[in-house]
C-alpha positions, -999 to 999 in steps of 0.1 A, spaced: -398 711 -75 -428 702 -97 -448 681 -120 -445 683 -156 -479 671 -168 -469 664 -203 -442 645 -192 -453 631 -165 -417 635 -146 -407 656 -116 -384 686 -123 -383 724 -121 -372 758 -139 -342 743 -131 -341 710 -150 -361 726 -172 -328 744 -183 -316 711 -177 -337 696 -204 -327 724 -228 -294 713 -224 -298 676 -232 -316 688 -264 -282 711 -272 -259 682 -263 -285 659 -288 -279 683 -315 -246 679 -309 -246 641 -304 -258 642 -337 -230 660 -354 -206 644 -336 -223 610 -349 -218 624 -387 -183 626 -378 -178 588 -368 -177 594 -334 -204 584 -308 -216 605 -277 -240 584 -248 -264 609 -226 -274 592 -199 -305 605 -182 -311 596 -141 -348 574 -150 -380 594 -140 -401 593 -112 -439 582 -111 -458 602 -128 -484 621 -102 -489 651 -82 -477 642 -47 -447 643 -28 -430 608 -31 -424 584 -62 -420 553 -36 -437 542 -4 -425 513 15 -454 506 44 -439 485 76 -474 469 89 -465 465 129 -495 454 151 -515 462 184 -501 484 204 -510 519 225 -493 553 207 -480 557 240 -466 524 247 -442 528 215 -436 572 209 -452 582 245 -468 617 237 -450 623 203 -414 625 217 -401 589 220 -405 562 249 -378 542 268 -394 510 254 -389 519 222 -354 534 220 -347 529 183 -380 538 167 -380 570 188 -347 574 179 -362 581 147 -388 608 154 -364 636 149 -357 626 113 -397 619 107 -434 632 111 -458 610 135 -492 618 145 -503 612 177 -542 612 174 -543 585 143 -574 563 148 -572 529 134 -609 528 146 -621 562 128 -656 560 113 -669 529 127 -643 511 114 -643 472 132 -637 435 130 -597 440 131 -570 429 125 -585 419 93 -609 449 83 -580 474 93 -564 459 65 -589 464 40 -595 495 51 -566 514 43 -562 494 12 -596 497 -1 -615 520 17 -641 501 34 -641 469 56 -671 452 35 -679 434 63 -646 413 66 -634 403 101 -606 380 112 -605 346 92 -610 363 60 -607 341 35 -582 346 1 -599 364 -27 -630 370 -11 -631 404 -16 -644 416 -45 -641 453 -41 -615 479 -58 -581 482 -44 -550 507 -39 -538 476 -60 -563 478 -86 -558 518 -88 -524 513 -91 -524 485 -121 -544 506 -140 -525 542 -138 -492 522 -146 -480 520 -113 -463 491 -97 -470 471 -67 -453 444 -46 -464 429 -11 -440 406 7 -455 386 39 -430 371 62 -417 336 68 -452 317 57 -474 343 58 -492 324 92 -520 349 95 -526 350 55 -550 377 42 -559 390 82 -524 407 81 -517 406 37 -541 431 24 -536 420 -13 -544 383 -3 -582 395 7 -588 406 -31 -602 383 -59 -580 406 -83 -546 401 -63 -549 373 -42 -532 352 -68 -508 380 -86 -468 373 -87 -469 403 -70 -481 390 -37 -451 373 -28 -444 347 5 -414 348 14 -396 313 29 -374 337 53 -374 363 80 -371 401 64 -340 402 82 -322 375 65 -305 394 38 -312 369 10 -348 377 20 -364 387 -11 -373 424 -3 -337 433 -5 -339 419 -49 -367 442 -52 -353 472 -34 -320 470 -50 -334 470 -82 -327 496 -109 -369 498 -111 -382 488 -77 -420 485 -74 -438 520 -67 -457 509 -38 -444 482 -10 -459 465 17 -439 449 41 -463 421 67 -434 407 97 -442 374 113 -466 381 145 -434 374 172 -423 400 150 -446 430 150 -457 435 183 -485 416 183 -474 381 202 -439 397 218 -432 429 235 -429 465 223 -389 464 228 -386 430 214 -404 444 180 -384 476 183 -355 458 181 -367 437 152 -375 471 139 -334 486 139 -326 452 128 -347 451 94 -342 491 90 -307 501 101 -291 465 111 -259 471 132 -255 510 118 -274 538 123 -308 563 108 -282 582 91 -254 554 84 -277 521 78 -251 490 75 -257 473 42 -282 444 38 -310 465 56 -338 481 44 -323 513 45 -294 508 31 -308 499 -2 -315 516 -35 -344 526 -27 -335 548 3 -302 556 -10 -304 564 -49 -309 602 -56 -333 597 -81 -359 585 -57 -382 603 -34 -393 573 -13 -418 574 18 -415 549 42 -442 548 66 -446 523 97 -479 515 106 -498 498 129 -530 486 128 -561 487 156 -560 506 184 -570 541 195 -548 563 189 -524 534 176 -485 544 167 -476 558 134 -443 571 118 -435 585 81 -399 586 74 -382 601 36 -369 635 21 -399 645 15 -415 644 52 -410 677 80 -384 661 104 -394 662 142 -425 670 133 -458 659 154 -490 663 137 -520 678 158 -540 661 130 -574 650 149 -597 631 127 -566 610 105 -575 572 103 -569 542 80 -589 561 52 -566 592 51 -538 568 47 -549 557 15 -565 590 4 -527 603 13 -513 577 -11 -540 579 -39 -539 618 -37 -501 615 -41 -507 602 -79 -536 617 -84 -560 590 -82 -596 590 -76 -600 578 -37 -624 545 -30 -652 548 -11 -644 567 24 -612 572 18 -630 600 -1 -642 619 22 -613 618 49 -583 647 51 -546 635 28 -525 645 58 -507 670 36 -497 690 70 -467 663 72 -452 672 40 -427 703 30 -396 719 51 -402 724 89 -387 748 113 -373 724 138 -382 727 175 -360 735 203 -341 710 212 -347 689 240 -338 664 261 -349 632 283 -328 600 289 -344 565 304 -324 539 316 -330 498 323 -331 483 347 -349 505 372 -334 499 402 -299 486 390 -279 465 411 -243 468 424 -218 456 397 -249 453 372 -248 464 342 -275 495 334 -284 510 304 -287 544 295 -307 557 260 -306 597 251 -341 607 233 -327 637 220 -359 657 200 -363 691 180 -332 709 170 -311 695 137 -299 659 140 -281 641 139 -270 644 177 -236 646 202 -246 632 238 -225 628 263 -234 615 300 -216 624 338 -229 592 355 -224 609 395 -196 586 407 -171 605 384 -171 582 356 -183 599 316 -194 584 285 -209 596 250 -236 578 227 -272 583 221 -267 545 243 -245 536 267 -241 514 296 -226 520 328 -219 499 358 -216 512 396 -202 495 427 -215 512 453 -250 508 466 -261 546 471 -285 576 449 -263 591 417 -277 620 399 -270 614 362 -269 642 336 -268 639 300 -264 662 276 -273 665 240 -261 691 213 -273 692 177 -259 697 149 -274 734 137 -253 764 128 -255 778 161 -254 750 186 -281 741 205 -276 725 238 -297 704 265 -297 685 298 -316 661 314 -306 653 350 -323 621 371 -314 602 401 -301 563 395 -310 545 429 -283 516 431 -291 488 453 -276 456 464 -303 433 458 -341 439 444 -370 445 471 -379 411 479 -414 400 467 -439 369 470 -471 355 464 -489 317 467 -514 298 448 -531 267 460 -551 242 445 -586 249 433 -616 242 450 -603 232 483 -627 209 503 -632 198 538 -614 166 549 -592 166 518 -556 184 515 -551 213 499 -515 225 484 -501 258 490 -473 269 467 -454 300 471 -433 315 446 -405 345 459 -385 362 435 -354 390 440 -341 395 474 -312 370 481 -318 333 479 -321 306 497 -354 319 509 -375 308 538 -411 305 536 -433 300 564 -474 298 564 -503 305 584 -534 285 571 -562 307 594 -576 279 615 -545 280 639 -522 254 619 -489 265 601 -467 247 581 -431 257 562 -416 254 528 -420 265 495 -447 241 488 -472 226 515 -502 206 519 -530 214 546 -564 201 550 -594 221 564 -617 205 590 -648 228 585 -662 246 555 -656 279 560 -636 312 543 -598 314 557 -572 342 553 -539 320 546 -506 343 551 -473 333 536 -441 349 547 -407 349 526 -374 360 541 -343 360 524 -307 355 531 -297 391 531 -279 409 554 -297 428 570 -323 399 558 -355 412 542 -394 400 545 -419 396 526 -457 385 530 -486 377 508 -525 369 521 -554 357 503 -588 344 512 -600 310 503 -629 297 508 -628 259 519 -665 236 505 -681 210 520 -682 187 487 -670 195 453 -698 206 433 -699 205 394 -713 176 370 -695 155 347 -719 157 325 -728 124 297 -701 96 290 -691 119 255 -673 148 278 -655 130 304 -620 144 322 -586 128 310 -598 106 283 -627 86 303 -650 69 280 -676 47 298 -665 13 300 -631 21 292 -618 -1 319 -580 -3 297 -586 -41 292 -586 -47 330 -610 -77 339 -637 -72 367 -633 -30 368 -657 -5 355 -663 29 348 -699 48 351 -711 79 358 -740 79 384 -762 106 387 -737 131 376 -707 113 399 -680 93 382 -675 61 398 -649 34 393 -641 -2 402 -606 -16 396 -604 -51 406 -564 -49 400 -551 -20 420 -520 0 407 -525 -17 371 -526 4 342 -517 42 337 -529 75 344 -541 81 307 -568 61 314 -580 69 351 -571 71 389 -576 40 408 -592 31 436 -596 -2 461 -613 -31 447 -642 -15 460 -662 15 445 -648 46 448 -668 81 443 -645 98 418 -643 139 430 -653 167 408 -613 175 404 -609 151 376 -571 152 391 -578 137 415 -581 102 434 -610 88 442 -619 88 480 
C-alpha cells in the first residue's frame, strides 16, 4: 500500500493496474456512448490525502485513572473486562505520560496539549475561546481536512474536557457540536456523522463525567465503554447503532483509527484500535505523552507539528503487521468470596495468539460452560479449583489454561466499625454509632466506653465524667451458626469545654444573624466574647432554622452549633 502524491489517494502497483483499467473501460465507455448506449464506473471515494497509516481517527477522551487500574501491566484487568477484551485486536502502551515535559494544570491543559501542543498556561475553568494559539483544528482546515467534536449530554465541564471549545478559531465552529443526548442513545448525533458517505476525517468523542471514569468507577465506565462501542454484540460482531458498527468502522474504503484516551495521570491508560494498528501489541515506548499523540496524527498527513509536539517521537512502533505472541491465559471472577447459591462471574482475558477466541471453563463441582464470560452458581460452601481454557483461532491451534481456587462461603466475614460525635466533652453525652455489615443479620452490638461503663445497641449515648483519652471497644456478633464476631476500637479523646470561636454576627452556625430572635418578643441573640448566647422568653416556640432554645434564662450556646444550649 502507498501514497500517490500526485493524486493524493492511497493505492499500490496493484490499483495502479487498477487505474489502467478504469482508463481502458473509459475508452470504452466512450465508444459505447457513440453507440447510444451508457456505461457508469463507479469508483470506491478516496482516502485523505497524507503519508500516514489511517484516513480516519475517532479519539474516545476517558478521564483519570491509573494504567493499571483499567489494562493492569498491558494484558487486561478484571475491572475492565471489556476494554481488555480488546487488547488482543489493538496496540496500548503502558508507559504513556499524560504528564510528559512538564506538562500541568489538568484536566484542562491535557486537553490543549495534545490538541495544540502546549498548555499556554490554561488550567481548569478555562474559559471558551481564550486560546489563541494554532490547533490540530486549525492544521486540519487549512490542508482540507475535516473535523468534528461532539461533547455529551450538555457538555457540563465545557472547554476543560472540549478541546475545540478552548480556541478563539473553533470555539464557535458548527463543527463543535453539543449534543442534547447520551452517545449511547442511537439518535445521538455521532451515529449521522459516522454513517455518512463522507464522515469528518478527524473525531473527538467527550462522554459525560459519570461517564468517563472520572466521577464513577473504572467498571461502571467500562461498561459504558462496550455499550457506546459494541452495544449488546461483540469486537468483532458490533450490534448495529454503536460506534462500531457504523460506516466508519465497517466501509472498506476506510482505514479508520480509533484511539481511547485518557487524560492526566502517570502512566494513564491508552488503547488504539483499526486495520492499520499491530494487534496484541504492547509498546515499550518510554518517553510517549500528549505531544506524540498529536505529532502521531499531524505526521500521519504530513503536517508540520505545533510547538512540542515537534520535538516528541510519532509512535510509528504501533503501526504495520505483528507477529502475535503466545497465547495466554488468566481468568478473574466477581465476587471474591462468592456465596452459596450466589451467582459468580467468570471473565476469560485470553492475550497473544490470533483472536478471536474459544473458552471454555470446568468450574470443580462437575458443572462446564464456554464464553469469554460466564456465570456460575455453587451450592456447597467448600474450595473449587476452576480451570479455563482458551484456544485461538491460528492455523495451528494454540491452547492455554489458567487454573485458580474459588473459595465458596455461606456468608461474608463479618465486619464492623463506630463513629461518635465530634468533640466529645465532659458532663455532656456523647453518641456512639456502629455500623456492621456481611455476616448474618440481626446483629448484636455491645460497647465498652473505657472508664468501666458499657452500654448495647446499634446506636448509644454515653457521657464522660473527666477529661481524659479513652479506648471505646464495640463488638458485633451475628446470627450465624456457628455465630461470628467482630470488634472495632478507637481512641477518643474526651475535653473539658468545647473550644473554637464563633467568630463576628456575619458567620454564624445554622442561619444565626444577631438579633434574629424569629419575631419572638423578649428573646435575644448575641455573641459574647466569642460565646453565642440566647434568651427565649417563649420556650419550644419557633423552629430549628432559626436556633436551639433554651429556658427563659440565658443559656451559653456550645461550640457544636448542633447543639442545645446548656
Amino acid at each position: 500500500m502507498r501514497l500517490n502524491k500526485k493524486t493524493g489517494r492511497w493505492g499500490s502497483r496493484a490499483r495502479d493496474a487498477s487505474a489502467s483499467a478504469v482508463r481502458r473501460l473509459s475508452v470504452f465507455a466512450l465508444i459505447c456512448l457513440m453507440a447510444g448506449a451508457m456505461v457508469v464506473v463507479s469508483v470506491p471515494p478516496g482516502r485523505a490525502a497524507g503519508t500516514g497509516q489511517f484516513d480516519h481517527i475517532v479519539i474516545l477522551a476517558m478521564e483519570n485513572q491509573d494504567y493499571s487500574s483499567v489494562f493492569g501491566s498491558g494484558t487486561g484487568s478484571s475491572t475492565a473486562p471489556f476494554l481488555s477484551g480488546m487488547l488482543p485486536y489493538s496496540s496500548t502502551i503502558p508507559n504513556y505520560h499524560s504528564y510528559g515535559e512538564g506538562i500541568s494544570g489538568c484536566s484542562a491543559a491535557c486537553y490543549t496539549a495534545v490538541s495544540s501542543g502546549g498548555t499556554w498556561g490554561v488550567s481548569d475553568g478555562v474559559g471558551s475561546g481564550s486560546v489563541s494559539q494554532t490547533s490540530i483544528f486549525d492544521q486540519l482546515s487549512t490542508a482540507g481536512l475535516t473535523w468534528k467534536g461532539f461533547c455529551e449530554n450538555g457538555c457540563p465541564r465545557g472547554g476543560d474536557h472540549f478541546p475545540s471549545l478552548q480556541y478563539a478559531s473553533t470555539y464557535q465552529s458548527p463543527n463543535s457540536v453539543i449534543t442534547g443526548t447520551a452517545f449511547t442513545d442511537p439518535s445521538d448525533p455521532i451515529y449521522s456523522e459516522m454513517n455518512s458517505a463522507s464522515p469528518a476525517n478527524y473525531i473527538w468523542l467527550t462522554p459525560t463525567d459519570s461517564h468517563n471514569m472520572h466521577d464513577n468507577s473504572v467498571s461502571s465506565g467500562d461498561t459504558y465503554a462496550q455499550q457506546l462501542l459494541v452495544g449488546s454484540g461483540t469486537i468483532n460482531s458490533p450490534a448495529p447503532g454503536s460506534v462500531l458498527a457504523t460506516g466508519l468502522f465497517t466501509n472498506s474504503a476506510f482505514h479508520t483509527l480509533l484511539y481511547i484516551w485518557w487524560d492526566e495521570y502517570d502512566p494513564s491508560p491508552n488503547l488504539q484500535y483499526g486495520k492499520m494498528i499491530k494487534q496484541g501489541y504492547i509498546s515499550q515506548g518510554a518517553n510517549y505523552d500528549e505531544y506524540s499523540t498529536l505529532h502521531m496524527i499531524e505526521a500521519n498527513w504530513g503536517l508540520t507539528p505545533l510547538a512540542a509536539a515537534a520535538n516528541d517521537p510519532t509512535m510509528s512502533d504501533l503501526f504495520g503487521a505483528s507477529t502475535p505472541l503466545p497465547l495466554s491465559t488468566s481468568f478473574a471472577f466477581l465476587p471474591t468470596s462468592p456465596l452459596v447459591n450466589s451467582l459468580v462471574t467468570f471473565t476469560a482475558l485470553p492475550i497473544g495468539g490470533v483472536p478471536p477466541y474459544t473458552v471454555s471453563w470446568i468450574f470443580g463441582d462437575g458443572s462446564t460452560a464456554t464464553g469469554t464470560v460466564v456465570t456460575h452458581t455453587y451450592t456447597s460452601a467448600q474450595s473449587f479449583t476452576v480451570t479455563e481454557t482458551a484456544k485461538d483461532s491460528s492455523t495451528s491451534q494454540q491452547i492455554a489454561t489458567s487454573s485458580n481456587p474459588v473459595t465458596v462461603v455461606t456468608a461474608l466475614p463479618l465486619a464492623t466499625t463506630f463513629t461518635v460525635s465530634s468533640n466529645p466533652v465532659v458532663n455532656l453525652p456523647a453518641t456512639f454509632l456502629s455500623t456492621t455489615t456481611s455476616g448474618t443479620g440481626p446483629y448484636t452490638i455491645s460497647w465498652n466506653f473505657g472508664d468501666g461503663s458499657t452500654g448495647s445497641g446499634a446506636s448509644a449515648t454515653h457521657t464522660y465524667t473527666t477529661a481524659q483519652a479513652f479506648t471505646v471497644t464495640e463488638t458485633a456478633k451475628d446470627s450465624s451458626s456457628p455465630q461470628q464476631t467482630a470488634t472495632s476500637t478507637s481512641t477518643i479523646t474526651v475535653s473539658a469545654v468545647l473550644s473554637g470561636n464563633f467568630g463576628t454576627c456575619t458567620s454564624l452556625p445554622q442561619g444565626w444573624s444577631c438579633g434574629n430572635t424569629n419575631g419572638l418578643g423578649s428573646s435575644s441573640v448575641n455573641i459574647v466574647s466569642g460565646v453565642l448566647e440566647t434568651v427565649e422568653a417563649n420556650p419550644g416556640v419557633g423552629n430549628d432554622n432559626s436556633y436551639y432554645y433554651s429556658t427563659s434564662q440565658k443559656g451559653v450556646f456550645p461550640w457544636s452549633p448542633c447543639q442545645a444550649p446548656v
